[in-house]
Residue, then its C-alpha position, 0 to 999 in steps of 0.5 A: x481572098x485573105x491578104x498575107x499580113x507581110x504582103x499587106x505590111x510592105x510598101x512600094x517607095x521609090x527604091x521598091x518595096x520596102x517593109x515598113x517594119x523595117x523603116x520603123x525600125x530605122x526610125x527608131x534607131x535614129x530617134x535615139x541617136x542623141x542618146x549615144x555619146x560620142x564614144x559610143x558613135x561606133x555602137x550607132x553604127x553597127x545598129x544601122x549596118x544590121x538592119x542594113x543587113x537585112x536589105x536586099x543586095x542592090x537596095x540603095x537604102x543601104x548605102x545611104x542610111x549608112x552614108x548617114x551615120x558615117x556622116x552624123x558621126x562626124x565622118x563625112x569622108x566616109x559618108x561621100x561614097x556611100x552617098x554617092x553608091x546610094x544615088x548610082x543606085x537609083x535612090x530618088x524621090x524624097x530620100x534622093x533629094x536628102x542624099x544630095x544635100x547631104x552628100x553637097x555638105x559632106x563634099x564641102x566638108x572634105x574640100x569639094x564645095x564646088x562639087x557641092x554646087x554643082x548638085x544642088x543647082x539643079x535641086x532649085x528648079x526641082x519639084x518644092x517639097x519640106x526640103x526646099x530651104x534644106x537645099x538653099x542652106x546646104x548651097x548657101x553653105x557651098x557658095x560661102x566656101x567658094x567666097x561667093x557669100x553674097x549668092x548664099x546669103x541670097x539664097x538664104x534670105x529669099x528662103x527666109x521670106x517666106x516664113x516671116x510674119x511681114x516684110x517678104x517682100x521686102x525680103x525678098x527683093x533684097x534677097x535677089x539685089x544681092x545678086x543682081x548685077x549693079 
């Protein structure tokens, strides 16, 4: 039995199937992000729409890879409720977690850190994935506009442990002093 080539070219991600030239074409937009200057931020823009236009209507991949330029070209009040239609739209898996961090620090880039928080708390105890130190600076970032540095550098130092050559644990355990009651 002969396989149709576009069959045999999507694949099934956590938002549904997805062609993979689609995100290929995605990839490189973004691969050539830092060549548009930033008068030219509204240019990166209509590319990412277009091939949002391409999206099935209700795909939460929409909403987000345009959250994303809204967001990397310094918008990030536009970029919350996109953010936030991408995730009410079932984005999960890997592109959920990366909505939430990036939705936490758009939130606390417009004056909402505690809302920051309060998604990515949960974000902690989540499976461990490349993100994991993403997520522990971007709540870093959220404690420390809250005044409450001493919990985010906390965060940021026991997630810097683990990549040092030595003294992790000695890190490590001033990573959780910082925060222990005296």
């Amino acid at each position: 039995m002969r396989s149709n080539s576009r069959l045999s070219r999507a694949r099934v991600c956590e938002c549904g199937p997805v062609n993979q030239d689609w995100e290929d074409r995605v990839a490189a937009a973004w691969a050539c992000f830092d060549t548009y200057a930033e008068a030219e931020a509204a240019d990166f823009r209509a590319v990412v729409d277009a091939l949002v236009a391409e999206l099935p209507a209700g795909s939460p991949l929409g909403p987000f890879e345009q959250a994303c330029a809204w967001d990397s070209t310094g918008h990030s009040d536009k970029a919350v409720p996109l953010y936030r239609e991408a995730l009410e739209l079932g984005l999960n898996g890997y592109k959920g977690r990366r909505a939430k961090i990036q939705l936490s620090s758009s939130l606390r880039n417009v004056g909402q850190a505690e809302e920051g928080v309060a998604l990515l708390t949960p974000e902690l105890d989540a499976p461990s994935d490349e993100l994991d130190d993403a997520v522990r600076a971007t709540l870093a970032l959220c404690l420390s506009s809250l005044g409450r540095d001493r919990e985010g550098l906390s965060l940021v130092l026991g997630a810097l442990a683990a990549h040092l050559p030595r003294y992790q644990r000695s890190m490590a355990n001033y990573a959780r002093a910082l925060v222990d009651a005296p």
